[in-house]
C-alpha angles and dihedrals in degrees: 000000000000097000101238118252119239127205115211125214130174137134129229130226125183128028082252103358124107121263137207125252137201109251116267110180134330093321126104113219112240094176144343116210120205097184108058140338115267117208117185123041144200128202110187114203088251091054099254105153117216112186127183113222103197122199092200079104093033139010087226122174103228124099116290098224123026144181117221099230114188084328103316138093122256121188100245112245089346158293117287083049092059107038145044116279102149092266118135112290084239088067098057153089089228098171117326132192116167123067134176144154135236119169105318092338134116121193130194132188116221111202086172101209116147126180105244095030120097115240118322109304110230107257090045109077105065150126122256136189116195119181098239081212103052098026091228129137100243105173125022116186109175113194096222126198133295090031080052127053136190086246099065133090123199095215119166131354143204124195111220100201088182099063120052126031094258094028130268133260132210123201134195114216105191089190121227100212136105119276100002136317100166129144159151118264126198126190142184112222091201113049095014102235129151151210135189111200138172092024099190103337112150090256088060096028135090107253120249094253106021119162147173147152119267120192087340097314129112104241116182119205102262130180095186101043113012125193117177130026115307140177134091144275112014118144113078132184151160127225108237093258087050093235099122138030132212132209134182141199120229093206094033119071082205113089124171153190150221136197105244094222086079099027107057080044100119090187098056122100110258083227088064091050106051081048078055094059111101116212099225094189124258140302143164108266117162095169142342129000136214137196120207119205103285093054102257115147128231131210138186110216110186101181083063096042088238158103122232144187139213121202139226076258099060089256128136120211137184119257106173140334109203120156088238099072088091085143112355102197120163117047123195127173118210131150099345096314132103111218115218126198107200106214128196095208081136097068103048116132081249101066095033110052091278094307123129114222093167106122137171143283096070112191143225107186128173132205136209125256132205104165 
């Protein structure tokens, strides 16, 4: 079947403000940035919207992590913590991806990478935990070297407050390099210890042939010319009860769990882990995924236009179809609404004979629930 062809339209309104856009589809526009892509999101209770602005596309100058604020984007928490100001790479938002809440805490996951800068300079890729109330850094884990390499990308995270005295966190590293460098990363919020687990194993790893549509045309996984996105684990999520966790591969239909009693065990064998991992079946997942609080699972499916959900049953299900979803990336499930960050990961020089195709308006969409 000939994937359908979409025509976006949307004006923009504000130098680094938000915009309004003619629908497209089933989605309802929260903001339209004209300044950078964002890629992970945060939606508080109370509707406060946190959003990730990563440089690994492009070294911009705005802030690397922002609160829409009445429209508009606000440095969170400010400035001097998300650009560059001279100050140590330790005590800075470099170029941050992942993004996720626990209590009053909002964490965000550094990987540090920057076009025109050569590998990731030790100090850039961290964790950091900033308090969304006072505004304050509470908490700074950096992943030196040699534990972190230039290969790696610190994609996507999940804080588990049951295991751990302070609590456990899971990273996706979706691995930059050629042919493969993905893993699993556990760490102890405590004590900072960590723990790479599952490098390059199938159930981390893009599959040999893979292939899928993006924005209407067939792509096939290529090491030696690639064409569309590619890399390993990136979707990342906790059951509600925070005893298992789920990953998926962009450029893999198989995605996975494990229970996180095992999982954040530092003392047991990594053999008796991956026997641990629990093949769920298979999905379309081009970026992030989300959970709401009965335990349904969201994905973002960019070669159908489209978000979907599976159930506690096994089922899928349809959340919304909208011409916009050319790469959904960040998910993010909050009051009956599930929060879409549109990428343009597809249109980076990289993947286009050095020449950039990525253009505003770039989108944050939401969809209505009603499991």
């Amino acid at each position: 079947m000939n994937a359908m062809k979409w025509t976006l339209a949307a004006a923009v309104l504000g130098a680094l403000g938000t915009a309004q856009a003619a629908t497209s589809g089933d989605g309802e526009l929260v903001a339209a940035l004209n300044n950078t892509e964002a890629s992970g999101i945060v939606v508080t209770p109370t509707g406060r919207t946190f959003l990730t602005l990563p440089r690994a596309g492009s070294n911009h100058k705005f802030p690397s992590v922002v609160e829409l604020v009445h429209g508009k984007q606000v440095a969170f928490p400010d400035l001097a913590t998300t650009t560059d100001t001279g100050k140590p790479l330790t005590d800075w938002l470099v170029s941050p991806l992942g993004l996720t809440l626990a209590g009053n805490t909002l964490w965000v996951l550094d990987e540090g990478k920057r076009p025109g800068i050569d590998g990731i300079p030790d100090g850039s890729a961290k964790l950091v935990g900033i308090d969304i109330n006072s505004r304050k850094v509470i908490k700074t884990i950096v992943f030196h070297k040699p534990f972190m390499r230039d290969s790696l990308q610190l994609n996507d995270l999940r804080i588990d407050p049951d295991h751990g005295a302070e609590g456990t966190v899971y990273i996706s590293n979706n691995g930059y390099s050629s042919p493969s460098d993905c893993s699993l990363i556990v760490v102890d919020l405590a004590t900072g210890k960590m723990r790479e687990l599952f490098h390059n194993l199938p159930q981390t790893s893009p599959a040999p042939g893979f292939m899928t549509y993006v924005e209407g045309q067939p792509h096939a996984y290529s090491l030696d010319k690639p064409t569309m996105p590619q890399g390993g684990v990136n979707g990342i999520e906790l059951s509600p009860d925070h005893k298992k966790l789920y990953w998926t591969i962009p450029t893999n239909p198989n995605y996975y769990s494990i229970d996180t009693a095992n999982l954040s065990d530092f003392n047991r064998p990594e053999d008796a882990l991956v026997k641990d991992i629990h093949f769920e079946g298979q999905v379309a997942s081009n970026g992030g995924i989300t959970v709401d609080d009965k335990g349904n699972l969201y994905f973002g499916d960019a070669s159908r236009y489209s978000v979907i959900s599976r159930d506690g049953a096994g089922q899928f299900h349809l959340v919304g179809r909208d011409s916009r979803l050319i790469w959904p990336d960040g998910l993010y499930w909050q009051g009956g609404y599930l929060y879409v960050t549109v990428g343009q990961w597809q249109r980076v020089p990289g993947l286009h004979g050095g020449q950039d195709q990525r253009k505003a308006p770039y989108d944050i969409l939401r969809f209505k629930t009603s499991r």
